[in-house]
C-alpha positions in Angstrom: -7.5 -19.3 -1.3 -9.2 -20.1 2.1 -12.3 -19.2 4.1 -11.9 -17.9 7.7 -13.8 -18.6 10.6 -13.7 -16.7 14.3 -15.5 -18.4 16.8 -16.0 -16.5 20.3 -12.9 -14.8 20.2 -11.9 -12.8 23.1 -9.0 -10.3 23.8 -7.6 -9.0 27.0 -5.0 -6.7 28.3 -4.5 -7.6 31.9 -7.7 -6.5 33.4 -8.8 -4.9 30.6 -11.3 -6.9 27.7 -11.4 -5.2 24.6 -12.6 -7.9 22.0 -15.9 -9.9 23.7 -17.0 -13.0 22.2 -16.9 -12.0 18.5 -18.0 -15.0 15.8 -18.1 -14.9 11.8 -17.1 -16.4 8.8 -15.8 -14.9 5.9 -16.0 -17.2 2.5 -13.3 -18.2 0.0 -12.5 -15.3 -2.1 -14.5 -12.9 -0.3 -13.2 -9.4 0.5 -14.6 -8.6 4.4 -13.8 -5.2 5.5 -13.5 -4.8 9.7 -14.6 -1.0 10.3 -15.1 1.2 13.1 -13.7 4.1 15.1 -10.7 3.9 16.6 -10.0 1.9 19.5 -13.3 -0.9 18.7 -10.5 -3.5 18.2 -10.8 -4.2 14.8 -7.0 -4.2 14.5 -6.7 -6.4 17.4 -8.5 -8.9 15.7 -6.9 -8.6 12.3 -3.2 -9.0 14.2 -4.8 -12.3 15.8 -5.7 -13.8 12.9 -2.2 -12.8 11.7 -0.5 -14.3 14.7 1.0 -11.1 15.9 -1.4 -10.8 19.1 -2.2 -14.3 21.0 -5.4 -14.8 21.5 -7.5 -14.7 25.1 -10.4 -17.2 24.1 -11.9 -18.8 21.3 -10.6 -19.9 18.6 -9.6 -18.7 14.4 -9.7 -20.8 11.5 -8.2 -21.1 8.2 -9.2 -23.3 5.8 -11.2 -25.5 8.6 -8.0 -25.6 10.6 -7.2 -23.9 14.2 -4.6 -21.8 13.7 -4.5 -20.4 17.3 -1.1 -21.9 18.1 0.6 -21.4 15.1 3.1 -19.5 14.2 2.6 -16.4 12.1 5.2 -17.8 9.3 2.8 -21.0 9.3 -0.4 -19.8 8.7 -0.1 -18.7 4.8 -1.4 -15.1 5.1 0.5 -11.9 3.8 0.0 -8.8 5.5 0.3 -5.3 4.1 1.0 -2.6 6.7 -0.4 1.4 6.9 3.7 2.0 7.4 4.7 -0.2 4.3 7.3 -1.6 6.8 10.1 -1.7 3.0 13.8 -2.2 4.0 15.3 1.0 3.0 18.8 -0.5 2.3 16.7 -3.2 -0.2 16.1 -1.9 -3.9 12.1 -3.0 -4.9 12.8 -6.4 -6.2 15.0 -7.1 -3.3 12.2 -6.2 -0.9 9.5 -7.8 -3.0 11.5 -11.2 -3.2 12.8 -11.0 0.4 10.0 -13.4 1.9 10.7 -15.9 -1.0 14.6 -15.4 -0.2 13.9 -16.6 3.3 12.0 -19.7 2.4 15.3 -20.5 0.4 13.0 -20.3 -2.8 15.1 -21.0 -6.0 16.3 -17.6 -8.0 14.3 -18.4 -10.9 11.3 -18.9 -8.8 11.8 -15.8 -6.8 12.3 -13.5 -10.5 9.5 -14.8 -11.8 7.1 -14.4 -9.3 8.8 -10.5 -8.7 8.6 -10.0 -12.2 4.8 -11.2 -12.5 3.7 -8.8 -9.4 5.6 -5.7 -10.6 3.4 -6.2 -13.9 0.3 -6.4 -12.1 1.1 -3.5 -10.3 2.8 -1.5 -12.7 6.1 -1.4 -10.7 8.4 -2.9 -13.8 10.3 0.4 -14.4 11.0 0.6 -10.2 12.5 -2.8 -9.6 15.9 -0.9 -9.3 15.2 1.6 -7.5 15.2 2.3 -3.4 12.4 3.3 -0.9 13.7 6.6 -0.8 13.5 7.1 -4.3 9.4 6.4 -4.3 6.4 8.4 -3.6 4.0 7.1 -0.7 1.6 5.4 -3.4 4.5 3.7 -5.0 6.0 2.6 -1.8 2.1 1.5 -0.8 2.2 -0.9 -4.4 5.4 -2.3 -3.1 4.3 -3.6 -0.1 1.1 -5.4 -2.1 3.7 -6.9 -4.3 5.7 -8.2 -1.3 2.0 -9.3 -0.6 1.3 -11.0 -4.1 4.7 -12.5 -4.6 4.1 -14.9 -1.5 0.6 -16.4 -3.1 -0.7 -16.6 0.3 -4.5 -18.5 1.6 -5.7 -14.7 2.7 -4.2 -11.0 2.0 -4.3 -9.1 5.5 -4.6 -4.9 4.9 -4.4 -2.6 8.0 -5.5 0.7 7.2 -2.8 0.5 4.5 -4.2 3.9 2.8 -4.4 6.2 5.9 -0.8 7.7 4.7 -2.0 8.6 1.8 -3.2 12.2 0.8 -7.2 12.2 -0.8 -6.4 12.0 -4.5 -4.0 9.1 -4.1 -6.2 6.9 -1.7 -9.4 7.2 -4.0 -6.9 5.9 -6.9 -5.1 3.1 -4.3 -8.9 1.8 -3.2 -9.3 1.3 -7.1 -6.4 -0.5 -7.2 -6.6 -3.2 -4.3 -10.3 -3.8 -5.4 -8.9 -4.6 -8.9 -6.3 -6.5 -7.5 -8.9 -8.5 -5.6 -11.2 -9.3 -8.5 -7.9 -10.3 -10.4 -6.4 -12.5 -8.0 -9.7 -13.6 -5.8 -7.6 -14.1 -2.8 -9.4 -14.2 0.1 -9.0 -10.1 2.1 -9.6 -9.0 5.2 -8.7 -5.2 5.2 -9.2 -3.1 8.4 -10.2 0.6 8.1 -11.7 3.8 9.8 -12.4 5.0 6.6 -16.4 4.3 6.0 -16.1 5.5 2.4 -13.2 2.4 2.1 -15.6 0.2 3.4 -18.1 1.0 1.2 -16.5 1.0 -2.1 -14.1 -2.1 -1.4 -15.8 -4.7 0.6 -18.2 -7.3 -0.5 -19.3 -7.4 3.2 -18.6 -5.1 6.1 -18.5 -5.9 9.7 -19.4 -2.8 11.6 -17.3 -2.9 15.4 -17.9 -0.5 18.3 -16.6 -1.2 22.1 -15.1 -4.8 20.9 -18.6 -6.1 19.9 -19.9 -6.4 16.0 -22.9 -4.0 15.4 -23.4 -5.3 12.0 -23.0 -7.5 9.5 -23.5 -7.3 5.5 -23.3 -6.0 2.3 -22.6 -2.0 1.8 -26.3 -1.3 0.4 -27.7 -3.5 3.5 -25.9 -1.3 6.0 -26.5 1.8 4.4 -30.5 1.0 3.4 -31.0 -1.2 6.5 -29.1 0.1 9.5 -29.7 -2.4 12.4 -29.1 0.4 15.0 -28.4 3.8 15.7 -24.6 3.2 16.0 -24.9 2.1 12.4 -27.1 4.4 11.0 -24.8 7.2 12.1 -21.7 5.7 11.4 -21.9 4.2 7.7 -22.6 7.5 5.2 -21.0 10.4 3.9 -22.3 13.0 5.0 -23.6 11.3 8.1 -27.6 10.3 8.6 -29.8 13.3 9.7 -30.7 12.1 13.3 -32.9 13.8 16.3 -35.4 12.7 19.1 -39.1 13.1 19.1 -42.0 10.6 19.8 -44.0 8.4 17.8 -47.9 10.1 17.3 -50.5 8.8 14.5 -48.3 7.5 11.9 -45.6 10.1 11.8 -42.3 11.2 14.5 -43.0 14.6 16.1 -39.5 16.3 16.5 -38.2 19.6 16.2 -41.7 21.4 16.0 -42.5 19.3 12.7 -44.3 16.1 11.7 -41.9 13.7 9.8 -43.1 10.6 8.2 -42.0 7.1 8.0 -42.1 3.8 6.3 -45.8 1.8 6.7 -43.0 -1.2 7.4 -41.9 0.7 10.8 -43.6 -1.6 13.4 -43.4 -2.6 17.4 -43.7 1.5 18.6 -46.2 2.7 20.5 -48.1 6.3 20.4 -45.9 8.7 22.7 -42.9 6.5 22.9 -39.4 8.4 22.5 -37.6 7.3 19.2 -35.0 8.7 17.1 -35.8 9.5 14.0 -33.1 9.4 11.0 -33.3 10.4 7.7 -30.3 10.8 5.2 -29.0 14.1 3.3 -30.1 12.8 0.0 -33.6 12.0 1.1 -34.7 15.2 1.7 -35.3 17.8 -1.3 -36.5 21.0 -1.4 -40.5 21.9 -2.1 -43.4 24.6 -2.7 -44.6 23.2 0.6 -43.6 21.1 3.8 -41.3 21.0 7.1 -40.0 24.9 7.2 -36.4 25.3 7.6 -33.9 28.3 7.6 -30.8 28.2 5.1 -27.7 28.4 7.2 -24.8 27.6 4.9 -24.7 27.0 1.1 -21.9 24.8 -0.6 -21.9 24.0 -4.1 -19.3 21.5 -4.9 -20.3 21.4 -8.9 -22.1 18.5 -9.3 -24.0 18.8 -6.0 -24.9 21.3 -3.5 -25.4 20.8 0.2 -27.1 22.9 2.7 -27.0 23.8 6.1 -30.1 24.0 7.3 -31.7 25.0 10.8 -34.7 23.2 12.2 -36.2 24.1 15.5 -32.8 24.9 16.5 -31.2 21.4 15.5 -28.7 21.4 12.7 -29.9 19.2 9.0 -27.9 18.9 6.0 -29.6 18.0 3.0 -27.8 17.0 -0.5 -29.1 18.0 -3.7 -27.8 17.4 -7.2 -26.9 20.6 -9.5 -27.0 23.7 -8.2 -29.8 26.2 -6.3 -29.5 30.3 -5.9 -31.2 29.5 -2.5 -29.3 32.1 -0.3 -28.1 31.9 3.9 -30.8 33.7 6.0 -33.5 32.7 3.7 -37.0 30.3 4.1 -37.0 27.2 2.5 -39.5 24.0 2.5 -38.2 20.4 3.0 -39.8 17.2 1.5 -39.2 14.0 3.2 -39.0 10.5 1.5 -40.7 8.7 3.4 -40.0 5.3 2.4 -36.3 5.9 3.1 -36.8 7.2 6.6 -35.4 5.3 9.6 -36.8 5.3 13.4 -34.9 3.8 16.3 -36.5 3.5 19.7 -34.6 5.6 22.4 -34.1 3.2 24.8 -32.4 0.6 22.5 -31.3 2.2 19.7 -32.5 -0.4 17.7 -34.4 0.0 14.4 -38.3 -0.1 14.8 
């Protein structure tokens, strides 16, 4: 295991900077998740630290050493790939060995340390079989096993579940972390996926535009959002968010009065803010903010609604189930204490 350290690492195409001055350290055995949409060069910066992109400024550590001019095969990661990049002509264990085979690793070695990866992955009854023959989660635990096998400093993932359909990647995310919390190899997985992030990481650096929004631990970013960029991006369904202007104590906006935290400080009466409040803080009530019922979805154990607000969408999140029906009247109360304001000409929290 290793801990790995960027310090003001830059990246440029030609004329064009897509990574600006980024610096962090992620700890031995800790599992970092890079996130953001696509094109904030999170998998720019995973592939440097792999060696697969050189690096325009800075420099990358592993295990307190610069690895900047090292060669990819020197730097004692193991990355696993969103295409599983197998060899289709290779049956598993010839695939899963292959990186020992190079090394000139003895065959005993090499069986052993197959055989021990195929039964922490379950792969035992596949060893014999081809890519072709697998299904795309199977092919996905072949690749981590090609991973494993190598006992490397730090396990690389980029976006290794985006092939996946829904079911499978909810039972692969299960999977890795387990495989993490066995192994306690340092990870660095990259991902779109906010839900990934959340559920895997034990911290999650938020990118947008080449630059790191945010820092921390799922609950920090999700309770704690430094930004707007943040606030929006990390949650499922996304943050409630609209424009009004600080007056007395609450956020005017949309023709209603919405209350905030006593902590909210640094505004001042009349300034433009945003004001943000999630799904699952807002419940229905006898009395409050009026809203009109646009869309009802029960989904079983929950029930969202579509709701209309002085012409601005909201979706609130309630668990069980209501027989409030589209068209109709309803009454929103706010949790206060969960609310979030941003000043408009920032975007950062108040």
């Amino acid at each position: 295991m290793a801990s790995v350290t960027f310090r003001g690492i830059e990246k440029s195409y030609g004329k064009v900077k897509v990574l600006h001055g980024l610096g962090f350290d992620i700890a031995d055995g800790e599992f970092v998740v890079l996130v953001g949409p696509s094109g904030c060069g999170k998998s720019t910066l995973l592939r440097m630290l792999a060696g697969l992109e050189e690096i325009s400024g800075g420099e990358i550590l592993i295990d307190g050493k610069v690895v900047n001019d090292l060669e990819s095969k020197d730097r004692d990661i193991a990355m696993v790939f969103q295409s599983y990049a197998l060899y289709p002509h290779m049956t598993v264990r010839e695939n899963m060995g292959f990186s020992l085979r190079l090394r000139r690793a003895d065959r005993k070695t090499t069986d052993e340390r197959v055989d021990n990866a195929a039964r922490i992955l379950n792969l035992d009854a596949l060893l014999e079989r081809y890519p072709r023959e697998l299904s795309g989660g199977q092919r996905q635990r072949v690749a981590m096993g090609r991973a494993i096998v190598r006992d490397p400093k730090v396990f690389l993932f980029d976006e290794p579940l985006s092939n996946l359909d829904a079911k499978l990647r909810v039972a692969m995310r299960a999977e890795i972390k387990a495989l993490h919390q066995r192994l306690k190899t340092t990870t660095v997985y990259v991902t779109h996926d906010q839900i990934e992030a959340m559920t895997m990481a034990d911290r999650i650096v938020v990118m947008h535009d080449g630059l790191i929004e945010q820092i921390g631990t799922p609950l920090e970013l999700f309770d704690r959002p430094r930004n707007l960029f943040v606030a929006q991006f990390i949650g499922s369904p996304a943050m409630n968010m609209f424009a009004g202007t600080l007056q007395g104590g609450a956020v005017e906006a949309l023709g209603a009065r919405w209350p905030f935290p006593a902590e909210v400080t640094g505004g001042s009466a009349g300034q433009a803010v945003h004001y943000g409040i999630r799904p699952t803080d807002l419940a229905l009530a006898a009395a409050g903010i009026a809203a009109r019922v646009v869309v009802v979805e029960p989904t079983g154990a929950e029930t969202e609604l579509l709701l209309d607000i002085g012409g601005q969408q909201v979706v609130l999140v309630m668990h069980g189930r209501t027989d409030v029906q589209p068209e109709q009247t309803v009454h929103l109360a706010v949790d206060a204490d969960k609310a979030h304001v941003f000043a408009a000409a920032t975007g950062q929290r108040l």
